[in-house]
N, CA, C and O atoms as a GROMACS GRO file, in nm:
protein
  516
    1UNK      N    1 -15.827   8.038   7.436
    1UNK     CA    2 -15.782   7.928   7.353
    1UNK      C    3 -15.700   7.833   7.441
    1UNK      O    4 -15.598   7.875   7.494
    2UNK      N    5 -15.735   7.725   7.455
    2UNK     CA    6 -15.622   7.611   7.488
    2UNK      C    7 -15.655   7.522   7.383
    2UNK      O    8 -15.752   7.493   7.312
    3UNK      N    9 -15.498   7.482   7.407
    3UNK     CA   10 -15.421   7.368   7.370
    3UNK      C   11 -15.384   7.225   7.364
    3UNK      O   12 -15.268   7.188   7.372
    4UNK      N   13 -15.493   7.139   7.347
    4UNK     CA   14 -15.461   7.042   7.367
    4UNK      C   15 -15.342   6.986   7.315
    4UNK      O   16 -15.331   6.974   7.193
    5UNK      N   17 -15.226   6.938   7.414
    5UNK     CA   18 -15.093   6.881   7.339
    5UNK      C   19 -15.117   6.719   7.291
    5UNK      O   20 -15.013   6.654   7.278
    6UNK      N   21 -15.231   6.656   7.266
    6UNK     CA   22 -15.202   6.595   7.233
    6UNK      C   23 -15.304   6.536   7.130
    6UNK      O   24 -15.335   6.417   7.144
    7UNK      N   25 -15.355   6.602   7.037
    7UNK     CA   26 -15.446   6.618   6.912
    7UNK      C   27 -15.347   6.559   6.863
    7UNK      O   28 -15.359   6.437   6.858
    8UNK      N   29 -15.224   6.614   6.814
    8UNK     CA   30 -15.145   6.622   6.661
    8UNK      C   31 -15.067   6.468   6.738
    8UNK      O   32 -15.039   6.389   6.648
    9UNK      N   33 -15.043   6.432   6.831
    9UNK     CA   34 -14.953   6.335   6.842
    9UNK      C   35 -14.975   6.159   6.719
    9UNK      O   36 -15.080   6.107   6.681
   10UNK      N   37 -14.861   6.125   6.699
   10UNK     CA   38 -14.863   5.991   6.648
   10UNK      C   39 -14.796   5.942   6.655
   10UNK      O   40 -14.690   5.987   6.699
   11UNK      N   41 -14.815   5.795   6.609
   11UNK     CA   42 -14.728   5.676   6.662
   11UNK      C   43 -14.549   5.643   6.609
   11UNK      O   44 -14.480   5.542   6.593
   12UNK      N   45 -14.528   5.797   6.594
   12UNK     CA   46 -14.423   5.801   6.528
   12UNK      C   47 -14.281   5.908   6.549
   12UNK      O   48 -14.316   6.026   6.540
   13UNK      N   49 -14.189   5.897   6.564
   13UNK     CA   50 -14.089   5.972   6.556
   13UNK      C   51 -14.142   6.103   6.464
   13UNK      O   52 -14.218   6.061   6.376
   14UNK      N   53 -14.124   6.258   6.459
   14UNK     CA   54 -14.128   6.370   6.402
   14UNK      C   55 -13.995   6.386   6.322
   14UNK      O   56 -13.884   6.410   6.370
   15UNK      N   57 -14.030   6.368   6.181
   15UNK     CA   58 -13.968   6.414   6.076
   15UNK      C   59 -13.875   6.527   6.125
   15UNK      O   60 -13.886   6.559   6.243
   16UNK      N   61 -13.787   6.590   6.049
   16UNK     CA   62 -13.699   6.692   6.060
   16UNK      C   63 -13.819   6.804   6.033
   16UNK      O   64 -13.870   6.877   6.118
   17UNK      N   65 -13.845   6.797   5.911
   17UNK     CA   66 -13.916   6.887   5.853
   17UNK      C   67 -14.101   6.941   5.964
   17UNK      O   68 -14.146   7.048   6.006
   18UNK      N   69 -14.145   6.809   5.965
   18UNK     CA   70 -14.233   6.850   6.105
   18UNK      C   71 -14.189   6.915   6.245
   18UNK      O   72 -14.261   6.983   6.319
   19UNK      N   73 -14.049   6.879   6.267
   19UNK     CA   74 -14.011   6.898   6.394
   19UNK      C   75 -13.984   7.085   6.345
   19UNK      O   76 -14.034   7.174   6.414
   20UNK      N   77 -13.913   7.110   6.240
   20UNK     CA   78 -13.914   7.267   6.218
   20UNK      C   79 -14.038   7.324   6.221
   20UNK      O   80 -14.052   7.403   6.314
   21UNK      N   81 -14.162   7.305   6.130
   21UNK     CA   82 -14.318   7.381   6.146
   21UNK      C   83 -14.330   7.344   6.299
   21UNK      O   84 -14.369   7.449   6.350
   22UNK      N   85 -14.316   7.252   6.397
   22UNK     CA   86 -14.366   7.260   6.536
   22UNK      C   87 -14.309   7.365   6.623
   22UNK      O   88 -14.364   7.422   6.718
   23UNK      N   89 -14.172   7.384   6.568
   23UNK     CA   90 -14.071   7.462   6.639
   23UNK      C   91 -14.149   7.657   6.588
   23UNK      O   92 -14.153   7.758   6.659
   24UNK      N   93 -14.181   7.644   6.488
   24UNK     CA   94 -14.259   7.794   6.395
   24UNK      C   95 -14.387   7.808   6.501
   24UNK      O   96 -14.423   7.905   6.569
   25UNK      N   97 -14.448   7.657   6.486
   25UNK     CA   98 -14.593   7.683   6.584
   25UNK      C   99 -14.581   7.758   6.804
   25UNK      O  100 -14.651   7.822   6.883
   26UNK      N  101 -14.447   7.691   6.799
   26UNK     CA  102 -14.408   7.708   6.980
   26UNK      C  103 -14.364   7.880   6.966
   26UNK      O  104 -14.387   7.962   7.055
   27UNK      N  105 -14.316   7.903   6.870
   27UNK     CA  106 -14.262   8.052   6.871
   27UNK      C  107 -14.407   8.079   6.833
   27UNK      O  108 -14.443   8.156   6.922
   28UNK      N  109 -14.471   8.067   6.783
   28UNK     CA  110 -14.590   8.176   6.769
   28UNK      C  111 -14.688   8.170   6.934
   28UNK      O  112 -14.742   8.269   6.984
   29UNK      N  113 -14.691   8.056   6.981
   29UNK     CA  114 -14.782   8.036   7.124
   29UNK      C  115 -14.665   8.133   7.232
   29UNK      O  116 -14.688   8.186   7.340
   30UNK      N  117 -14.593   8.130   7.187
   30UNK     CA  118 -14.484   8.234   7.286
   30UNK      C  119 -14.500   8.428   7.289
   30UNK      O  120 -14.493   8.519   7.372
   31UNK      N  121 -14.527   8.410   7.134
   31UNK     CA  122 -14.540   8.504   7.130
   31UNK      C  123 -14.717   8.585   7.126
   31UNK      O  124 -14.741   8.704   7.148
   32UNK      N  125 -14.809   8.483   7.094
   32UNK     CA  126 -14.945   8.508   7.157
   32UNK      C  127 -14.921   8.519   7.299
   32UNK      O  128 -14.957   8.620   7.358
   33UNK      N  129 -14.857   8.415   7.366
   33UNK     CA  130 -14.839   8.490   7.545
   33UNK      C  131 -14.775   8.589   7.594
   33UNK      O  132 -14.796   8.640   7.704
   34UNK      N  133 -14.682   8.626   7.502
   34UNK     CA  134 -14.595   8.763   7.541
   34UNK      C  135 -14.732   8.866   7.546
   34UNK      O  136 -14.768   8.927   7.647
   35UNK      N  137 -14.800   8.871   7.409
   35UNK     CA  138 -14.888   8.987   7.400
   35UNK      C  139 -15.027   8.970   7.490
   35UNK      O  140 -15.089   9.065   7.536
   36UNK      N  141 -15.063   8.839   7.504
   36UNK     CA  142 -15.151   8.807   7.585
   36UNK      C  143 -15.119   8.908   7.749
   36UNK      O  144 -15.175   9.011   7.786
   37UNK      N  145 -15.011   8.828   7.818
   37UNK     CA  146 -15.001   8.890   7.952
   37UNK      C  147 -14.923   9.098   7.906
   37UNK      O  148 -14.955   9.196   7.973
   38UNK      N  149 -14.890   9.100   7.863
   38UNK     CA  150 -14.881   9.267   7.792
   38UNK      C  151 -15.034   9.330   7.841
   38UNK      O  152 -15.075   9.414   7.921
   39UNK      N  153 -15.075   9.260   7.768
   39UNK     CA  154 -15.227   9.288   7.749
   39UNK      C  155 -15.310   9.325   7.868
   39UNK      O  156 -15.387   9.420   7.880
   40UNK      N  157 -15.276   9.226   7.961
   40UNK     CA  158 -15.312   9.198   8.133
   40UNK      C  159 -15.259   9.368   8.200
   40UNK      O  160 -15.321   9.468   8.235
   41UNK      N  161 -15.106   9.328   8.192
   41UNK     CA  162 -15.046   9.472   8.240
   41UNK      C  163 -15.111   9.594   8.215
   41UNK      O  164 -15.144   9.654   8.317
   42UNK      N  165 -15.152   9.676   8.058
   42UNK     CA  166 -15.209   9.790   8.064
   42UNK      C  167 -15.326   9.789   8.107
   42UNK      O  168 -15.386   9.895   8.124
   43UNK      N  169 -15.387   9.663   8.135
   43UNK     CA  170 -15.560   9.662   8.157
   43UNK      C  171 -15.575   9.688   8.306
   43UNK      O  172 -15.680   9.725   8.358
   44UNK      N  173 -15.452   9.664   8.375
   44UNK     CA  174 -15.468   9.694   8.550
   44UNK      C  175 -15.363   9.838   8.638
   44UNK      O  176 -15.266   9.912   8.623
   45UNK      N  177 -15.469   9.799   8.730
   45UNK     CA  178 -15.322   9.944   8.805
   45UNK      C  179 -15.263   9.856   8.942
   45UNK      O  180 -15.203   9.908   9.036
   46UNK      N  181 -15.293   9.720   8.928
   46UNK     CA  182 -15.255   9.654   9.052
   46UNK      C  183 -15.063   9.592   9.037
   46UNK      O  184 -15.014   9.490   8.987
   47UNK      N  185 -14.996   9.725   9.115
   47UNK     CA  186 -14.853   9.687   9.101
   47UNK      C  187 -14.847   9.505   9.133
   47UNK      O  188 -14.798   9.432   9.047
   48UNK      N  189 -14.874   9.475   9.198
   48UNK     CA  190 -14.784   9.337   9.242
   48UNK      C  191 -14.870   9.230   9.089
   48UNK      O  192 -14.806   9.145   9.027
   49UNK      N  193 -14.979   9.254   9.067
   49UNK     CA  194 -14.969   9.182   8.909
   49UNK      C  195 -14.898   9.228   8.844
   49UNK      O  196 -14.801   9.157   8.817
   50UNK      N  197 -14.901   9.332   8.798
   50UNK     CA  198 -14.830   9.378   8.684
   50UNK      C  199 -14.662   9.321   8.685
   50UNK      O  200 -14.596   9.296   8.584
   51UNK      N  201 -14.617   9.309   8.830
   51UNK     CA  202 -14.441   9.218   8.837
   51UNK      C  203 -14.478   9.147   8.813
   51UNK      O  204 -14.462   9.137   8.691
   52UNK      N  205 -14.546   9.046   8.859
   52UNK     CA  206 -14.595   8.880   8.847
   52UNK      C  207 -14.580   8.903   8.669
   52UNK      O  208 -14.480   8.881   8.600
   53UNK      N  209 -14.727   8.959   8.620
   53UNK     CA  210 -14.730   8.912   8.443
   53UNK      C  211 -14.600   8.965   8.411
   53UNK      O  212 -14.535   8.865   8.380
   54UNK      N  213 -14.505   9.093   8.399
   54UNK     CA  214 -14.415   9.109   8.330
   54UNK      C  215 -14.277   9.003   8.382
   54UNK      O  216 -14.182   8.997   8.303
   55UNK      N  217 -14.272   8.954   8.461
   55UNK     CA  218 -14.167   8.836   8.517
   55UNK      C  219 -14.188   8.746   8.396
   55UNK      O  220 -14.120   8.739   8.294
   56UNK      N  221 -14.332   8.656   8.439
   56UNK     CA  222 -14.365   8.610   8.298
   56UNK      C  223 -14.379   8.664   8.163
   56UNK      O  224 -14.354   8.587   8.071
   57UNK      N  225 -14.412   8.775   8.137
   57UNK     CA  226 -14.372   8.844   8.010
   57UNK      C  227 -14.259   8.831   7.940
   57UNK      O  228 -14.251   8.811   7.819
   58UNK      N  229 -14.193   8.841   7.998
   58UNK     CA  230 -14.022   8.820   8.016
   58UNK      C  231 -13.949   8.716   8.005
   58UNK      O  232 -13.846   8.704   7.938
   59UNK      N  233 -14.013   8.623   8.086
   59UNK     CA  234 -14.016   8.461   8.062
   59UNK      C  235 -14.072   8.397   7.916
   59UNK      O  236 -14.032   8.298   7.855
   60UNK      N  237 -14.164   8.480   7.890
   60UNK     CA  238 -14.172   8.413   7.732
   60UNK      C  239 -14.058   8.472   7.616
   60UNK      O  240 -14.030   8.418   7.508
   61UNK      N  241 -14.015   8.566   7.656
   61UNK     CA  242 -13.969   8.631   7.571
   61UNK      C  243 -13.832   8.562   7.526
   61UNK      O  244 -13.793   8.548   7.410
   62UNK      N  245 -13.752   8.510   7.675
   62UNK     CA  246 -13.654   8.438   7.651
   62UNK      C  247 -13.693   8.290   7.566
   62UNK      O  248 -13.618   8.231   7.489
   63UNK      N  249 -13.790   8.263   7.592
   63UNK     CA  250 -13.849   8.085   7.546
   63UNK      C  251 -13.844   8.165   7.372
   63UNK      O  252 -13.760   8.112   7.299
   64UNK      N  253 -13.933   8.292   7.301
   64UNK     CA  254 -13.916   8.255   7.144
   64UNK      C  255 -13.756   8.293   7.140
   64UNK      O  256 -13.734   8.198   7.065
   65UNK      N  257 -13.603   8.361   7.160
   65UNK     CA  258 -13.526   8.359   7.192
   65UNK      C  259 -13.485   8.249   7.166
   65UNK      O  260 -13.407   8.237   7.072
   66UNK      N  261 -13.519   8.155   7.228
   66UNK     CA  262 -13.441   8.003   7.252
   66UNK      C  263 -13.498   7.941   7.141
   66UNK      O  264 -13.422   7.874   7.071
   67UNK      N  265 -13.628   7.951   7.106
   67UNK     CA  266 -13.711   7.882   6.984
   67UNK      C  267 -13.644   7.894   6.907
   67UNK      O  268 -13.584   7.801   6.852
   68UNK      N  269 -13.632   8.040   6.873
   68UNK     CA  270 -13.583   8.097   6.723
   68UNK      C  271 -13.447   8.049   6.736
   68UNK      O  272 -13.423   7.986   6.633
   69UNK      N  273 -13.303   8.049   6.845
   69UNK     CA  274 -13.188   7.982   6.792
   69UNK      C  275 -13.151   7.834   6.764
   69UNK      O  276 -13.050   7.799   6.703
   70UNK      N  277 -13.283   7.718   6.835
   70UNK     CA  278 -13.343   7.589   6.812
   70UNK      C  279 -13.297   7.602   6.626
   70UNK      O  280 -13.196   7.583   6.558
   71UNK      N  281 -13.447   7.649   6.606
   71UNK     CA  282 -13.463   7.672   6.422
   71UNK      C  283 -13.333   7.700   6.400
   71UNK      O  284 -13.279   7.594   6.366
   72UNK      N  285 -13.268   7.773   6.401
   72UNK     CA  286 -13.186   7.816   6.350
   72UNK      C  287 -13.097   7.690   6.305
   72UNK      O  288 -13.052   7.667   6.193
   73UNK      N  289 -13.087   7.630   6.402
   73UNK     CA  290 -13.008   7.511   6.383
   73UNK      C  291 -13.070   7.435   6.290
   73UNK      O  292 -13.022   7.436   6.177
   74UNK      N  293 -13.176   7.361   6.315
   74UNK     CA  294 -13.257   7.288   6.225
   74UNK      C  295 -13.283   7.314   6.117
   74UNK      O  296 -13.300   7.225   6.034
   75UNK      N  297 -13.294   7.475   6.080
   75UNK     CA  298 -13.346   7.530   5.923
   75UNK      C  299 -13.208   7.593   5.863
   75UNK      O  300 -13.247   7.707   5.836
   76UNK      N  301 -13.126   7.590   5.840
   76UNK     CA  302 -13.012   7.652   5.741
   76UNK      C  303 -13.071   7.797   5.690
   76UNK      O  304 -13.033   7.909   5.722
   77UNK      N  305 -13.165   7.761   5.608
   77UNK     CA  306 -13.235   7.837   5.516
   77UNK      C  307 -13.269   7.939   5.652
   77UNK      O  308 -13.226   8.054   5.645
   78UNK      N  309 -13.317   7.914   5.729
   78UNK     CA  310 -13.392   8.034   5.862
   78UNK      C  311 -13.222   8.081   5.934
   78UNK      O  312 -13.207   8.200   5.958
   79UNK      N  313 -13.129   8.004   5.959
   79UNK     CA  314 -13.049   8.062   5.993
   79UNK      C  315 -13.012   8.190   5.905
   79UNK      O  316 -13.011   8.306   5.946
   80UNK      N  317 -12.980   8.147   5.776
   80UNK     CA  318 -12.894   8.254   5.678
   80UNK      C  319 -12.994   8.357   5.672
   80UNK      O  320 -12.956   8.464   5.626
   81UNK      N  321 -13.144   8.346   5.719
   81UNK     CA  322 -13.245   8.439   5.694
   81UNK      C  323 -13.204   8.563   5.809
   81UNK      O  324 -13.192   8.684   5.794
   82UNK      N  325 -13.189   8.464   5.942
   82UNK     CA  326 -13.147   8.551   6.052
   82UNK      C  327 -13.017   8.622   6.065
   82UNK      O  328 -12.999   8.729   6.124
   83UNK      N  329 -12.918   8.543   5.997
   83UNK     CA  330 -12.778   8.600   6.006
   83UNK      C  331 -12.807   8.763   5.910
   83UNK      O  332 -12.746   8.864   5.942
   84UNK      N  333 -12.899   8.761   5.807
   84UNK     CA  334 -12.881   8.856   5.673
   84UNK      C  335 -12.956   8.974   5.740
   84UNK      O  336 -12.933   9.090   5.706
   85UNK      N  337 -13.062   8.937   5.852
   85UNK     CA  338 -13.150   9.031   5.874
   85UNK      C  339 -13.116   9.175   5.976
   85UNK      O  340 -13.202   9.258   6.008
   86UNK      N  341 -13.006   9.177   6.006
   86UNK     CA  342 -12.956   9.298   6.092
   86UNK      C  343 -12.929   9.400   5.962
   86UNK      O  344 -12.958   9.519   5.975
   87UNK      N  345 -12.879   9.358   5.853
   87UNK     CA  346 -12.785   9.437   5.730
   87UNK      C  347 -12.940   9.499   5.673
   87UNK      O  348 -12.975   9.617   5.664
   88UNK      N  349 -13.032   9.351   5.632
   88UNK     CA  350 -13.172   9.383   5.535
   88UNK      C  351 -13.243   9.516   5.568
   88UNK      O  352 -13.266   9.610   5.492
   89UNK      N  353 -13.285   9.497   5.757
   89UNK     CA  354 -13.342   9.596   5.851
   89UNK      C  355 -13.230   9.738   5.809
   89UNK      O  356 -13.272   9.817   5.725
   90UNK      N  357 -13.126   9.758   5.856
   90UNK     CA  358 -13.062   9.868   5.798
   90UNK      C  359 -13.110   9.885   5.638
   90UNK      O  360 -13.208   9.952   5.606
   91UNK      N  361 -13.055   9.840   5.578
   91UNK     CA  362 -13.096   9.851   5.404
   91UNK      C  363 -13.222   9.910   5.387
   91UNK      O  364 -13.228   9.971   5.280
   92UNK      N  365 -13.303   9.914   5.440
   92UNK     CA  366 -13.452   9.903   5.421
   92UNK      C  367 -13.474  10.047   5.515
   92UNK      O  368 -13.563  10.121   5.474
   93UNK      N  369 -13.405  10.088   5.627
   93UNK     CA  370 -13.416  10.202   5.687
   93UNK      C  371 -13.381  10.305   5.615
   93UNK      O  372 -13.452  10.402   5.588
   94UNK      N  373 -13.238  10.281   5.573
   94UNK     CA  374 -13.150  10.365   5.494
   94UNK      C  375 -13.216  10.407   5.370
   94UNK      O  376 -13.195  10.520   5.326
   95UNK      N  377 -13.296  10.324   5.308
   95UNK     CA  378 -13.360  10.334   5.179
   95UNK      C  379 -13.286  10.278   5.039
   95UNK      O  380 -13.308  10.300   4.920
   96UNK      N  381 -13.194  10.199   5.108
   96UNK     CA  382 -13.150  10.098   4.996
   96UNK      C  383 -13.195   9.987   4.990
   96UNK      O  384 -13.276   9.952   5.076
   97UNK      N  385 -13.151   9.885   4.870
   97UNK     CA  386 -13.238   9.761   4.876
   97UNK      C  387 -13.198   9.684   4.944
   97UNK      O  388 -13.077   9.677   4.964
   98UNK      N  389 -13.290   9.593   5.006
   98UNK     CA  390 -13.211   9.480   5.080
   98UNK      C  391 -13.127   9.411   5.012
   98UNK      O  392 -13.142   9.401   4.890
   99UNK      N  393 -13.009   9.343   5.084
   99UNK     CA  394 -12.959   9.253   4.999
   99UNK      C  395 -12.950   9.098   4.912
   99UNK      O  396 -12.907   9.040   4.812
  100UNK      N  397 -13.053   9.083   5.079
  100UNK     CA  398 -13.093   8.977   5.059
  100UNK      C  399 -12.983   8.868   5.116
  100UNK      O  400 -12.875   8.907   5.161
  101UNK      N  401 -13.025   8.700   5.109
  101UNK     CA  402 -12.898   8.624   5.129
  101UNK      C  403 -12.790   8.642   5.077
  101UNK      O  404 -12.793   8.689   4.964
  102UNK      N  405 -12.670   8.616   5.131
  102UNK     CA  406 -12.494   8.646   5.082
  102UNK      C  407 -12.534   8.519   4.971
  102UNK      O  408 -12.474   8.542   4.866
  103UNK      N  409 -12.575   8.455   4.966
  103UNK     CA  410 -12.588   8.291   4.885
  103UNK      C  411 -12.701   8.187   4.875
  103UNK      O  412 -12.754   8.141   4.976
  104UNK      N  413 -12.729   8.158   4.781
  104UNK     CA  414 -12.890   8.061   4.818
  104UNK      C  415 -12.833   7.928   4.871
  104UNK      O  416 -12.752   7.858   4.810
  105UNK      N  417 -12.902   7.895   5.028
  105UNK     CA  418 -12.875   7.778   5.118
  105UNK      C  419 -12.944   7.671   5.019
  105UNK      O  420 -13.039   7.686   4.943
  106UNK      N  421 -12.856   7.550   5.048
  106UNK     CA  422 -12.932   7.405   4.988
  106UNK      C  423 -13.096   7.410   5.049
  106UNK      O  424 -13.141   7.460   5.152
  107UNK      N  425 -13.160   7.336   4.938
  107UNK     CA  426 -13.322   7.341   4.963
  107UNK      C  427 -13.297   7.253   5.166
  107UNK      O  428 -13.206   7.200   5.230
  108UNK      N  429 -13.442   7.290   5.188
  108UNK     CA  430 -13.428   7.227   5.328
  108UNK      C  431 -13.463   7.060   5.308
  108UNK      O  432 -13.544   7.034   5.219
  109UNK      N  433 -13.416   6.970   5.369
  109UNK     CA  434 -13.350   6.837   5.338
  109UNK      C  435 -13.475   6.779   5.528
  109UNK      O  436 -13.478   6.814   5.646
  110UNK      N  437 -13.521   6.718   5.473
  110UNK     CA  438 -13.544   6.637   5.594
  110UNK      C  439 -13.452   6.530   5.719
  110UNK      O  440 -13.333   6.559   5.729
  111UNK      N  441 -13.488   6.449   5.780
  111UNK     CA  442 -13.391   6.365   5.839
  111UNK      C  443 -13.347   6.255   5.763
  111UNK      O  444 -13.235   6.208   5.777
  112UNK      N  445 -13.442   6.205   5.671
  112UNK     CA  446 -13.331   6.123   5.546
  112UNK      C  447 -13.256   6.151   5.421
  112UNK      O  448 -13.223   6.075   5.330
  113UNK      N  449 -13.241   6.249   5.435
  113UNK     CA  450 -13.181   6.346   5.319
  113UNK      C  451 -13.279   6.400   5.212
  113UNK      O  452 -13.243   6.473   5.120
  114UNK      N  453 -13.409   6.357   5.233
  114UNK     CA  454 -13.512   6.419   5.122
  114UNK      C  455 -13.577   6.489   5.127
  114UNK      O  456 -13.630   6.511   5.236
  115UNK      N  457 -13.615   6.573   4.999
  115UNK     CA  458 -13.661   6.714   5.014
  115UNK      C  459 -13.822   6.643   5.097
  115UNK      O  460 -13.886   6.546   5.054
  116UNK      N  461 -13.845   6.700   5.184
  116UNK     CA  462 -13.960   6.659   5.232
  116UNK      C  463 -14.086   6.803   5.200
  116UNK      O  464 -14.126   6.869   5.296
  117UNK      N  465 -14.120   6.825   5.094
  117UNK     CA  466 -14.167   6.982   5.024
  117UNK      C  467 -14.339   6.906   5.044
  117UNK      O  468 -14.332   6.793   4.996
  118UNK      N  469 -14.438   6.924   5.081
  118UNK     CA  470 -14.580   6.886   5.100
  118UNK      C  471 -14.662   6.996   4.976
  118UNK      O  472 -14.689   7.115   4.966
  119UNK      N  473 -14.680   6.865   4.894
  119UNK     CA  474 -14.827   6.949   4.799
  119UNK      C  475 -14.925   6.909   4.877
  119UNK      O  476 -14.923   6.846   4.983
  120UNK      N  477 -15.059   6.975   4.781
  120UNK     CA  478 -15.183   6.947   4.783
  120UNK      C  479 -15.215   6.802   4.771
  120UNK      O  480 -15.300   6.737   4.833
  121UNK      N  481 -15.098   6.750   4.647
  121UNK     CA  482 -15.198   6.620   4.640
  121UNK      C  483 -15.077   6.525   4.703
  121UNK      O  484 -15.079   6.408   4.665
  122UNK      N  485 -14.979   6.562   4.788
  122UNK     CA  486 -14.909   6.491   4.936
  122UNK      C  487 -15.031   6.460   5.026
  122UNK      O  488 -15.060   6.353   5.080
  123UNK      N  489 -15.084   6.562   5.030
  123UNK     CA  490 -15.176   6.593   5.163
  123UNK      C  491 -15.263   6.504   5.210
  123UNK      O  492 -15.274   6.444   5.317
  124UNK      N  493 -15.357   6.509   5.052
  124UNK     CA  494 -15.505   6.445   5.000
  124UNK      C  495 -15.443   6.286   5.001
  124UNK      O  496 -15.509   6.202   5.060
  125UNK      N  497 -15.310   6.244   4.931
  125UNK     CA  498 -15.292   6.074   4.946
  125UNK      C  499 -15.269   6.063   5.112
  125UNK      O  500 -15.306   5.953   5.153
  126UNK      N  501 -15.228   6.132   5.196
  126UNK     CA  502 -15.221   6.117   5.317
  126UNK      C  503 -15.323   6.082   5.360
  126UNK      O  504 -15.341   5.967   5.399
  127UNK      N  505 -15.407   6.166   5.362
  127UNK     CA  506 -15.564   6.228   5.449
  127UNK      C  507 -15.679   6.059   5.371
  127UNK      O  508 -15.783   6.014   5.417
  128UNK      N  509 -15.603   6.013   5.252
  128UNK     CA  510 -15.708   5.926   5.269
  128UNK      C  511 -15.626   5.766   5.260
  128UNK      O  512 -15.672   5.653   5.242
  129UNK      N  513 -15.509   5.807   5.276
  129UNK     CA  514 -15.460   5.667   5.281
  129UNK      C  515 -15.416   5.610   5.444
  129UNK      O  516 -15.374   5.496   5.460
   0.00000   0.00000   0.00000
């Protein structure tokens, strides 16, 4: 699979709300390459690849790391998801219920203060206007 970076581009500044799903899409290509070069490593017995891919292995690992505390900033809602999730993961080991958020975060707000929420028929006036 490659990537062309520049399909999705337009003549325009990225919304808040786009700039978070792009930030969801870079953590997932991070983490297809984590498992990608993983993948490389058990398939060989040649030591000096196997440093090379796990250096880079490693190297992606810090990039979703950095992704995910990016979001964090940008999404409220994904922060309080991440702050809750050390307690949830216990809860859920232990065999109690999760707790879930301490509080429901304000809906997520774009860069002009509006809910920027995409229906079906957002999409369709887009796609043909």
């Amino acid at each position: 699979m490659s990537t062309d970076p520049y399909i999705e581009l337009t003549p325009r500044q990225m919304t808040l709300s786009e700039l978070v799903r792009a930030i969801r899409v870079d953590i997932e290509a991070e983490l297809d390459a984590t498992n990608l070069y993983q993948a490389h490593i058990d398939a060989t017995d040649d030591e000096r690849a196997k440093a090379v891919l796990a250096h880079i292995r490693d190297e992606e690992k810090e990039h979703v790391a950095e992704f995910t505390q990016l979001l964090a900033i940008l999404d409220p809602y994904q922060a309080q998801e991440l702050q809750d999730a050390p307690q949830n993961v216990a809860d859920i080991i232990s065999g109690a219920s999760p707790s879930g958020p301490s509080e429901t975060p304000p809906p997520y707000r774009g860069a002009q203060g509006n809910a920027n929420r995409l229906t079906v028929g957002s999409l369709l006036g887009q796609a043909q206007g």
